[in-house]
Structures are given as C-alpha cells and as structure tokens.
C-alpha positions in Angstrom: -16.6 -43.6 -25.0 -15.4 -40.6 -26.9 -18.3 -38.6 -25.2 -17.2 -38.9 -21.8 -13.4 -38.6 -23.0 -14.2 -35.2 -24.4 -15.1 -34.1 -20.7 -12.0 -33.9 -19.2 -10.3 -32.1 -22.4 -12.7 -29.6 -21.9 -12.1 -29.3 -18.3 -8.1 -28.8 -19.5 -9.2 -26.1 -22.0 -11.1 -24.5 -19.0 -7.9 -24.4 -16.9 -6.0 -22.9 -19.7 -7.8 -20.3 -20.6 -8.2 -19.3 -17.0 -4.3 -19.3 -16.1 -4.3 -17.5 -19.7 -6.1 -14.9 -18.5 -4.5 -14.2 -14.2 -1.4 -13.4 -14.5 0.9 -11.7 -11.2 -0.2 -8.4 -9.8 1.8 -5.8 -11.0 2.5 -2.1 -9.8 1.2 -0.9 -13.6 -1.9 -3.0 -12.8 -2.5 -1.5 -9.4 -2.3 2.1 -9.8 -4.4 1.6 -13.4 -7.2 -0.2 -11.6 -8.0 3.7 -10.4 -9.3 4.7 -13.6 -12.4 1.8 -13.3 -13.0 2.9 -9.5 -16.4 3.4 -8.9 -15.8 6.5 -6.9 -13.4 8.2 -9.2 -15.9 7.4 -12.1 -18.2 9.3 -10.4 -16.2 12.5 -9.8 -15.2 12.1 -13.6 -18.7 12.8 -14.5 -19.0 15.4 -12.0 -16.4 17.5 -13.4 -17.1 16.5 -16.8 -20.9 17.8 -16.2 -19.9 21.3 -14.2 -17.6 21.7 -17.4 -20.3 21.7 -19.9 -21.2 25.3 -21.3 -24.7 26.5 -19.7 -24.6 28.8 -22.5 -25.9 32.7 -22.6 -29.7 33.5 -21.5 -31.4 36.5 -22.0 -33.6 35.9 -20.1 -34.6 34.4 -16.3 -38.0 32.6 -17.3 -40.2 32.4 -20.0 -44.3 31.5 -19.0 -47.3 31.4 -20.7 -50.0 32.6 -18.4 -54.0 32.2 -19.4 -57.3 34.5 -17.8 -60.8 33.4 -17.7 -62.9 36.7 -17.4 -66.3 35.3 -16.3 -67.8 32.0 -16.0 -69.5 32.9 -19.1 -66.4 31.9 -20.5 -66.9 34.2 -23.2 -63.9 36.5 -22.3 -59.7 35.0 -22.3 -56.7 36.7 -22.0 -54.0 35.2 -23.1 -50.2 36.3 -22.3 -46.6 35.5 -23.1 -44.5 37.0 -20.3 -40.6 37.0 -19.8 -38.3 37.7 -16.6 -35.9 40.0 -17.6 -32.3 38.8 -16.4 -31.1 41.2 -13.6 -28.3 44.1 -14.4 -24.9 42.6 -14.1 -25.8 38.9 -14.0 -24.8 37.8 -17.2 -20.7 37.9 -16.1 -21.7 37.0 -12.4 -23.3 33.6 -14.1 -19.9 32.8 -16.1 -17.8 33.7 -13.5 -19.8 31.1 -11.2 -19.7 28.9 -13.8 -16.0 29.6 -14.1 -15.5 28.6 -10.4 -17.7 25.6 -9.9 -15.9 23.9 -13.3 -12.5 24.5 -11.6 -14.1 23.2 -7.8 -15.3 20.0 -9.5 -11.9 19.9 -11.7 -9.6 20.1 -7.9 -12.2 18.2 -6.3 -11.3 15.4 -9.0 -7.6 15.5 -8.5 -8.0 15.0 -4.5 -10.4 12.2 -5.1 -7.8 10.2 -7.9 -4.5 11.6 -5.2 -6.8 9.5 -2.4 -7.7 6.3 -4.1 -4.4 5.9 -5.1 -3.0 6.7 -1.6 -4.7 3.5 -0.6 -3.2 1.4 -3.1 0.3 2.6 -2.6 -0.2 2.2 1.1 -1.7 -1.6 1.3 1.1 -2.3 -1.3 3.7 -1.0 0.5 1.8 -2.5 3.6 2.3 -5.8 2.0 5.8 -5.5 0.4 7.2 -4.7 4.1 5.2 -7.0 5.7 6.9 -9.7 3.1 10.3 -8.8 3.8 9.3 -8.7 8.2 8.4 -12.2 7.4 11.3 -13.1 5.9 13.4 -12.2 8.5 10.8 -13.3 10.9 11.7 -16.7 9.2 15.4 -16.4 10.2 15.1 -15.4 13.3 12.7 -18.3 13.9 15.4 -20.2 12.5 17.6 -19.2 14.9 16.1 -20.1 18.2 15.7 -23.4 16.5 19.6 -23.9 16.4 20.0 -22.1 20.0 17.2 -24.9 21.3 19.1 -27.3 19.3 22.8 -26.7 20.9 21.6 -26.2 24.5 19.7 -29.5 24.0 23.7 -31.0 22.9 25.3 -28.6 26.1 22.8 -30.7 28.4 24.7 -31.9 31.2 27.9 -29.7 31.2 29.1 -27.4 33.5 28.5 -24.0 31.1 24.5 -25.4 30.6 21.6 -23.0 32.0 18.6 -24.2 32.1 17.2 -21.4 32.0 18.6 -20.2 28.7 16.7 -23.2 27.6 13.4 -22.1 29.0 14.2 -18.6 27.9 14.7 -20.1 24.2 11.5 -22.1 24.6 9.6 -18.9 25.4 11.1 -17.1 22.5 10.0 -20.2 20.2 6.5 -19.3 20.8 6.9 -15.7 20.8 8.4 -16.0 17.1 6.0 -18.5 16.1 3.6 -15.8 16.9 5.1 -13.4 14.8 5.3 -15.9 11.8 1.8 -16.4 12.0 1.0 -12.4 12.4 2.6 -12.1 9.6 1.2 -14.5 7.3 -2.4 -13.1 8.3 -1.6 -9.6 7.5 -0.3 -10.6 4.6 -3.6 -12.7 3.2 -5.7 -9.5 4.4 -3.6 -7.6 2.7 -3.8 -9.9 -0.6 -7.5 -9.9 -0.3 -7.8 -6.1 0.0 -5.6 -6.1 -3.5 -8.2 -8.5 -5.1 -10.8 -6.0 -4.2 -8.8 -3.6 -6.3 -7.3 -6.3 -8.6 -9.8 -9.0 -8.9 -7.9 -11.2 -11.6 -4.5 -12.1 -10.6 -2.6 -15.5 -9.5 0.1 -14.1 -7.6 1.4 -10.6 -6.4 4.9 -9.5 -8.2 5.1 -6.4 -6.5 8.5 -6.0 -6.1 10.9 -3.5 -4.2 12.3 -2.1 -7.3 9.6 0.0 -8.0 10.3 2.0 -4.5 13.1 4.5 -4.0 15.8 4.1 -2.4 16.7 5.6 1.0 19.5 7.9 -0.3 17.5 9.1 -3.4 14.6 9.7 -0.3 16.9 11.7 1.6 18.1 13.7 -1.8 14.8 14.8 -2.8 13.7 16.3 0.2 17.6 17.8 1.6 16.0 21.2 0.5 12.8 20.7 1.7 9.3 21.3 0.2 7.7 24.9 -0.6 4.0 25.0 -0.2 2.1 26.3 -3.5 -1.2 26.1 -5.2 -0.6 23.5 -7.0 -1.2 21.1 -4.3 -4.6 19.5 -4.4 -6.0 20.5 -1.2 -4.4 24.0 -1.9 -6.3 23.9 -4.9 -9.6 23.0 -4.0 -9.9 25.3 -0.9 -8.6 27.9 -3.1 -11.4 26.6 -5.8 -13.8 26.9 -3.0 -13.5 30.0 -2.1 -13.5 31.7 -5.4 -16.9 29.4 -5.7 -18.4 31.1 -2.7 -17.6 34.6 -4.0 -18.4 34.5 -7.6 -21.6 32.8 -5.6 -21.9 35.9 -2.9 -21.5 38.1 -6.0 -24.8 36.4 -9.0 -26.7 36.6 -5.6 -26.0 40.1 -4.7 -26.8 40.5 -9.1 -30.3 39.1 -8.4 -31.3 42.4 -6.1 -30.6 44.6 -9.9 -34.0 43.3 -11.6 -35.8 46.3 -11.2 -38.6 45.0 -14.2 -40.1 42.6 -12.8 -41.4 40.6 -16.3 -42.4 42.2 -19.5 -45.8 40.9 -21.1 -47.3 41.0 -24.3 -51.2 39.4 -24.9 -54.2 38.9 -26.7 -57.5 39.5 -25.2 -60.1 37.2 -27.2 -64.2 37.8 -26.8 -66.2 35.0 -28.5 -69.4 37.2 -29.7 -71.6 34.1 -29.8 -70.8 33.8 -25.7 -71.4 37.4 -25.0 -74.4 39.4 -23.8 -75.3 42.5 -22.6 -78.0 44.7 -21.1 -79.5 46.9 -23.9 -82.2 49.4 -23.9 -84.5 48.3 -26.7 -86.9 50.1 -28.4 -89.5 49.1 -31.1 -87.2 49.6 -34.0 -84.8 47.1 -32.3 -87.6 44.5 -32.2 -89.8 44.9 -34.9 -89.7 41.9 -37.8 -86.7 44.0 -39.8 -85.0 44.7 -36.4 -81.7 43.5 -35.2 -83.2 41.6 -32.1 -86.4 40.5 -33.6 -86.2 36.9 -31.8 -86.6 39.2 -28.2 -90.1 40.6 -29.3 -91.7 38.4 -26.9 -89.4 39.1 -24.0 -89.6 43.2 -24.9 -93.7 43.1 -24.9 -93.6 41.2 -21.6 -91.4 43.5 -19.9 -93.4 46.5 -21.3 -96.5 45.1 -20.2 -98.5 44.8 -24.0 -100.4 42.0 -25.4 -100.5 43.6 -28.9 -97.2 45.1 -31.2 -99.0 48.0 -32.3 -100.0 49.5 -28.9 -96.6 49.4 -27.2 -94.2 52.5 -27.8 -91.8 52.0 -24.7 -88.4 50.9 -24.6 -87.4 47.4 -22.2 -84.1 46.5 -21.4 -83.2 43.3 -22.2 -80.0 41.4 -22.2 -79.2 40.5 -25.9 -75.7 39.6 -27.5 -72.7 42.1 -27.5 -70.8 42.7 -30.9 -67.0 42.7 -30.4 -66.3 45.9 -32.4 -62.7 46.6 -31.3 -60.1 47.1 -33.5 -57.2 44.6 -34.3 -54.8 46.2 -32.7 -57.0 47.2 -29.4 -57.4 43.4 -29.0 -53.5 43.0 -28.1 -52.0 44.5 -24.8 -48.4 44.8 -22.8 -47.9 44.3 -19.2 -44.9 45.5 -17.3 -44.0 45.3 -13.8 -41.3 47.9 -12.2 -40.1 46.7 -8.6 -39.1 49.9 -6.2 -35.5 49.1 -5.0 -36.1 51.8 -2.2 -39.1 49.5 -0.3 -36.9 46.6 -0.3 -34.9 45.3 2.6 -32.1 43.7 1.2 -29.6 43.7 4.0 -30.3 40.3 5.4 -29.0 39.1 2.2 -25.8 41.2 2.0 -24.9 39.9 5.4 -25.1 36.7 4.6 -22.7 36.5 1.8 -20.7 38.4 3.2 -20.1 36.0 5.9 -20.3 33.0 3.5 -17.1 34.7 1.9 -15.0 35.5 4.5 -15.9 31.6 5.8 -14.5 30.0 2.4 -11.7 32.5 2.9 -11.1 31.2 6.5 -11.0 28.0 5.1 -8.5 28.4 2.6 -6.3 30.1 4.6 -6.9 27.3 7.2 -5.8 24.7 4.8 -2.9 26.5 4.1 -1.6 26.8 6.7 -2.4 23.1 8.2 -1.1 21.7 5.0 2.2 23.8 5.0 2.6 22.4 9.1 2.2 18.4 7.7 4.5 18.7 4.7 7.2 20.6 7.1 6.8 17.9 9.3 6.5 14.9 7.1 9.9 16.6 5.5 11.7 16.2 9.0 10.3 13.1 10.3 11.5 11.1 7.3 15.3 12.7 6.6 15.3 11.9 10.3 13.6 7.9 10.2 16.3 7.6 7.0 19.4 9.3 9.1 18.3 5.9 12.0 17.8 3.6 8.9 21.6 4.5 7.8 22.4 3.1 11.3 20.6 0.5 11.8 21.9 -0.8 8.1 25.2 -0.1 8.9 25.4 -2.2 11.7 24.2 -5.3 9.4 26.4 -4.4 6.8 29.4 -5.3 9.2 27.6 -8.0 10.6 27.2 -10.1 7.2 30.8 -8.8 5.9 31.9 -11.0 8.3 33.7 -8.8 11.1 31.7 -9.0 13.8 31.8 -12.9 13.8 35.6 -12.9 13.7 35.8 -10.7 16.8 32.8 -13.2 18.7 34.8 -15.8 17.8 38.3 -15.2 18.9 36.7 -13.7 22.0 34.4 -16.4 22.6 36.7 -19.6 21.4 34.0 -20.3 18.3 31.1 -20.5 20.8 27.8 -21.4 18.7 25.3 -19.3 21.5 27.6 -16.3 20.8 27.7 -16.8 17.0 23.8 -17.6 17.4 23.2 -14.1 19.5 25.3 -11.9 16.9 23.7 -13.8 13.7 20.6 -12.7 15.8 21.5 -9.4 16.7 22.3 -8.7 13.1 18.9 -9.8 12.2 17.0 -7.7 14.7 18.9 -4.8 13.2 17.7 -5.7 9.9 14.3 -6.1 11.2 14.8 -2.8 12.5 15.5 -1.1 9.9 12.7 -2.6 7.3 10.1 -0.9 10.3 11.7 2.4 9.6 11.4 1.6 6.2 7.5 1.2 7.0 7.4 4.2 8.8 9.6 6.2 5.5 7.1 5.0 3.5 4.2 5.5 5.6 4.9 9.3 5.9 6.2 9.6 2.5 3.0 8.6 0.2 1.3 11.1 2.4 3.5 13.7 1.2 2.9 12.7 -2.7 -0.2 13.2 -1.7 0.1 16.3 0.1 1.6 17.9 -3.2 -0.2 16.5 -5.8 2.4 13.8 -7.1 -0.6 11.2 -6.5 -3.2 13.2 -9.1 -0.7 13.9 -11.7 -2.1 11.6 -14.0 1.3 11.9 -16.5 3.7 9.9 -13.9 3.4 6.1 -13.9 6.1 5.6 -10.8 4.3 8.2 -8.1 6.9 6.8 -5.7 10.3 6.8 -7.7 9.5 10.0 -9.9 7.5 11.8 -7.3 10.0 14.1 -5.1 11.9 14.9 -8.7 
C-alpha cells in the first residue's frame, strides 16, 4: 500500500520542481537569451579567432628537400631551404591583420544588433497584438449590446431592420478579428519559446517601452550619421580590409630571392665505383685492387701474371676524398623583376579597392536616407497618435456622451456608436503605435543602440 502511495507524491514533487523552475517571460530574459544564440556564438568565435596574434615570421616557408644522384643510390643531397619573406611585407601582414580583427569585431556587432531586432520586433509584435485584442474584445462587446437593444426596439416605429442585419454582419466580422488575434498571438508565443524555451507565461509588459512624448523628444533634433553605426562600421571595416589586402599582395611582387639553401652532399664509398686505368702495381697481391686480378688479366688478354705488362680499365670503388667543408653547399635563387609581368595583378587590386570603397560610400549614403526617413516617419505617426488619443481622452472623460445624450434624449444606439467610436480611435492609435515601433527598433538598429552590449533597456535608453 505504501508503494503505490509513494507514486503520486512523486508525481507532486515532479510538478513542483517543474513550476519551480518556468517562471513568466521577461524582457531581461528575452534580450539575454542572445548571448546562447547559435548564430551569435559563432561570430563570437569568429572575432575572437581573427583577434588572435599570428605573430612575426621571418620567413615565407621553411622545406626540407632530398636528391637521389643515381640509381646507384650511392650519391644524396640533402638541403634545408627557406623563402625569404618579400620587402615590405612584414607591416602589410599586421596591417591586414589589423583590418580583418576589426571586420570580424563590426561584423559581430551587426550580427548581435540583428538577433536582437527580432526579439524586440516579435515582442513588440505580441505586446500590440495583446492590447488590439483587448479592444477587439470591447468592441465585440459592443455589437453585442447594439444586437441586444434592436432585438428590444423590435416592433416600433424607429426599428430598421437593417441596422439589425448590419449588426449581425459586424458580429461576424469582429468575431473574426478576435480569432485573428488570438492566432497571431499563439504564433507569436511559440516563436518566443524558440528563443525562450522555459517559461509558463509571457509578463512582457508596456512599461518597458517608451512613451510617445519621450519618442518624439529624442528624435526633435534628428539623427547625425557617424561611424559608429554598425553597418557604417563594417563597410568602413571592409574596405580598409580590401586595401591593407590590395597592399601584402602588391608586397608579394618585392621577393626578389627566391629561397636561400644550405646542404650536405653525402657519397657512401662502399656504393661507389668508378672506371680506373689499372696497371700491374694496382693488381698485384700487395696492390690496392688485388680482388680485380682476374677481371684485369681477362681484359688484357693473359693466362699467366708474369707475362702481362698492360694496363685494363676496370671499374673498381671510388674513395670520397673531399674535404669537410667541400661536402656542404648553398643554393640561392635571384628572381629578375624586369621579366615579370605584373600588371594584371596591380589592376586587379586596384579595382578590388575602389569596389570596397564604392561600397562604403554606398552604405553611407543608403543608411543616412533610412535613418532621415525613419526620423520623419515616426515624429509624424506620433504627431497622428496625439490625435487619435486625444479624441479618446474626451470620449472616456465623459463629454462626448453628455453632448450624445442631450442631443439624442439618452438614446442607447447613439451611446453604443460613440462608446464605439471612442474604441476605434483607440484601436487606431495602438496601430500607429505598431507602426512607431515598427520603424523605431529599426532605427536602434540603424545606429548601433541594438549591439551596445552596456544598455539593458535598447528601447527606453536607446535615442538618449
């Protein structure tokens, strides 16, 4: 009995522990989840590897090269040889070095500004989409009371029926809505679990996001361009890149020695031989070739020793009588600069520079036309916010329904229509609110707000 008691009590623990560990979705936890981003990982090691130190060489290559002199295999050269490094390449490699470090180093700050563009905007996506259901909901409400009094003005002389079929149609239109709205906002929940995996609910709430006014403040002045925006940045990185690249290639043509060589020529006596003109001396029983008597009384033609007086060549073991120091030798190789025809080359950097420099200037200028414009478009969206708001402002403190009522003798349609108009205004304005917001994290990004990995509120702190 206590066995299977014990099985639900664990199943309790279980539950624990797991509502222990979800808790709501936060802000904090959204932009953090950046750092474990696969993509951003990999640009971390990117930079971090093109910021390692290649450190100085001296030289290009280093080889050990090997002869065989003969199938006899009696002769080997053996030779240590170096490239030289080319005039001038030394500070053309650090400066390429310099470059590609700083590249990879902009390149990392537009990756991190994009990954958390798209955090900010499927938040933001799904904090507006909230508040449009909300008043979705109202309105919804609404047509049910209109249904509900034309259903009770059945019958007199002010009922329509066709305000009743118009009201009908409108149910269905805002049930439509309503169910828009609660789709986007599951997709949009699911795309934050991608992100986010371990949460319960999402607590993302609107005080995190600036306010209109403090919108409008921070951009009254507008924005200046400068090189501190991360597209700015890497197309400048870029270019620098392609010349300090332009330039080490241009260093390569300056090796005028080829490689330098030093060797050791070996000659294994025991595997050499050599054609000698022997005479009887050389063979005779105290001679230094004795064991080729045979071969040098064949060759001369006698059957006896003491009748032969010629000499016979024959080949017999060579002695390696060089000197230590003969036995080493240098090689060197001098390339002519005047043969070579090196203007392909030159060409071709040259065009690869003034390319990165057409880019750069090209993403100046593009980026200086969106931030202009992003400026503009949203003092203008918060100038028809201001309105719209306005508008419900007076509607909810009341004024608007005293004046619909005295004109209208407390009719519930007209109280129904403003209470609806005042929510369509609403509605409205939390679209331009989408539309502020939509334009405006693309301007943190545009400047660099989104890399800057000291701010922990991009949107509230960014414009400041």
């Amino acid at each position: 009995m206590n066995k299977f008691s014990l099985i639900p009590m664990l199943a309790g623990v279980a539950v624990l522990s797991t509502s222990a560990v979800a808790a709501p979705l936060t802000w904090e936890a959204l932009t953090e989840s950046v750092d474990k981003d696969p993509v951003l990982q990999t640009s971390q090691k990117r930079s971090e590897a093109a910021a390692q130190d290649p450190g100085t060489k001296l030289w290009d290559n280093l080889e050990f090269r090997y002869q065989l002199d003969g199938f006899s295999f009696a002769k080997h050269d053996f030779e240590l040889r170096l490239k030289p490094k080319s005039f001038g390449i030394g500070s053309a490699d650090k400066r390429q070095y310099e470059t590609l470090r700083d590249y990879q180093k902009a390149r990392l700050a537009v990756d991190r500004s994009y990954l958390l563009y798209d955090r900010y905007e499927r938040a933001l996506r799904y904090v507006i989409r909230r508040k449009i259901a909300e008043v979705d909901r109202q309105l919804y409400q609404v047509v049910l009371d209109r249904i509900e009094v034309l259903h009770l003005k059945a019958g007199s002389e002010t009922f329509n029926s066709q305000d009743l079929i118009a009201a009908l149609e409108q149910k269905a239109a805002r049930r439509a809505e309503l169910l828009g709205d609660s789709t986007a906002l599951r997709d949009a929940e699911l795309k934050l679990k991608s992100w986010v995996p371990d949460f319960d609910s999402v607590g993302l709430d609107t005080a995190w996001l600036p306010t209109m006014d403090e919108l409008a403040k921070g951009l009254q002045d507008g924005i200046t361009l400068n090189e501190q925006f991360p597209e700015v940045q890497k197309a400048k990185a870029k270019m620098d890149y392609e010349r300090a690249k332009s330039k080490r290639d241009l260093s390569k043509g300056n090796d005028y020695i080829s490689h330098i060589g030093v060797g050791y020529s070996l000659r294994i006596e025991s595997l050499m031989k050599k054609y000698k003109e022997l005479d009887k001396a050389d063979v005779a029983e105290s001679g230094k070739y004795y064991d080729y008597q045979d071969e040098w009384l064949d060759k001369n033609g006698c059957e006896k020793w003491g009748t032969c007086n010629e000499t016979a060549e024959i080949l017999v073991p060579d002695a390696d009588d060089r000197q230590l120091k003969d036995k080493f030798f240098v090689n060197l190789a001098v390339r002519l600069p005047f043969f070579d025809d090196n203007n392909g080359s030159v060409l071709r950097n040259q065009v690869d520079e003034l390319d990165a420099e057409s880019d750069y200037l090209d993403a100046v200028r593009t980026l200086n036309q969106k931030v202009s414009r992003l400026s503009e478009e949203i003092v203008a969206l918060v100038s028809q916010w201001k309105v719209q708001k306005d508008f419900v402002e007076k509607v909810n403190a009341g004024n608007l329904f005293e004046d619909f009522a005295q004109s209208a003798g407390a009719d519930p349609l007209l109280l129904l229509r403003a209470r609806e108009s005042a929510l369509e205004s609403d509605l409205k304005a939390i679209r331009l609110e989408s539309e502020i917001f939509e334009r405006y994290i693309i301007l943190l990004q545009y400047t660099g707000v989104l890399s800057n990995t000291s701010i922990k509120n991009h949107l509230r702190e960014g414009l400041k």
